[in-house]
C-alpha positions, 0 to 999 in steps of 0.5 A, spaced: 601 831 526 604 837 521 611 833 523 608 827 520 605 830 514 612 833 513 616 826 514 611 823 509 611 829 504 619 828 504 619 821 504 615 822 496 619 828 494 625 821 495 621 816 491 620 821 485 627 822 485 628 815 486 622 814 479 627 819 476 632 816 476 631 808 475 627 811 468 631 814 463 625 816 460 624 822 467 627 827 467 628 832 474 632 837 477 630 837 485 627 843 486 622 840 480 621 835 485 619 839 490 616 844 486 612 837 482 610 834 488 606 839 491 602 840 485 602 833 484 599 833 491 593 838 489 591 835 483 590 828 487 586 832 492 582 835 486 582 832 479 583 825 480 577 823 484 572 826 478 576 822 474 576 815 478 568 816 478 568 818 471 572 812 469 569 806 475 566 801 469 572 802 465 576 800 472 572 794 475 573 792 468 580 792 468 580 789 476 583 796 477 588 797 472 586 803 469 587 807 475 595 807 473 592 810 467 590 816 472 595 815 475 601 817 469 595 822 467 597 826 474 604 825 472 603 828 465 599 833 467 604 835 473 610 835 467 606 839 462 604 844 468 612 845 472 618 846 469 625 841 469 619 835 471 620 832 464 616 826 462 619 824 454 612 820 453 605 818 456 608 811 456 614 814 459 608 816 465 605 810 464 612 806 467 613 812 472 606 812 475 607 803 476 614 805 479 612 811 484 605 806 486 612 800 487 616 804 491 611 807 495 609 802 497 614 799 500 615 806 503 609 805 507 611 798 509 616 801 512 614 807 515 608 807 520 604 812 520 602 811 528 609 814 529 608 820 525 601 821 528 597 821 521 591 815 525 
């Protein structure tokens, strides 16, 4: 189960990277990544569920839209908290937050989580 959890933390440590490199407008070094998804990972833990349930009707009103807004706010506030993880803008966020949800997705296509023990 650790092993799995492990690949999978790596496997978005790549997609940031990957975010960063195909948006002139974020900017990272690698250990910003690692550093950056960590804390990334603990404020979606912590402050994104309030925030989707503070922001519900605006997100059904949306058709879930809107969570890519809360999604780029997690990234804002991850570039404001850790140094060399750099977001030019929050439109900047906003595009990183689309690309990132993207890429892993595609991540997860690929990659089973039955073969790392995460179900």
């Amino acid at each position: 189960m650790i092993r799995g959890w492990v690949i999978r933390w790596l496997l978005n440590i790549l997609a940031i990277i990957l975010t960063a490199v195909i948006l002139p407008g974020f900017e990272l070094t690698v250990w910003a990544a690692i550093i950056g998804s960590i804390f990334l990972g603990v404020i979606n833990a912590i402050i994104r569920p309030i925030l989707l349930i503070l922001t519900l009707p605006l997100n059904i009103l949306s058709l879930g839209l809107f969570t890519f807004v809360i999604n780029a706010l997690m990234l804002w506030i991850t570039s404001v908290t850790i140094k060399g993880f750099e977001l030019h803008s929050f439109w900047w966020a906003i595009l990183a937050a689309i690309l990132l949800s993207v890429i892993s997705f595609i991540i997860s296509y690929f990659v089973e989580d039955k073969i790392f023990n995460l179900r």
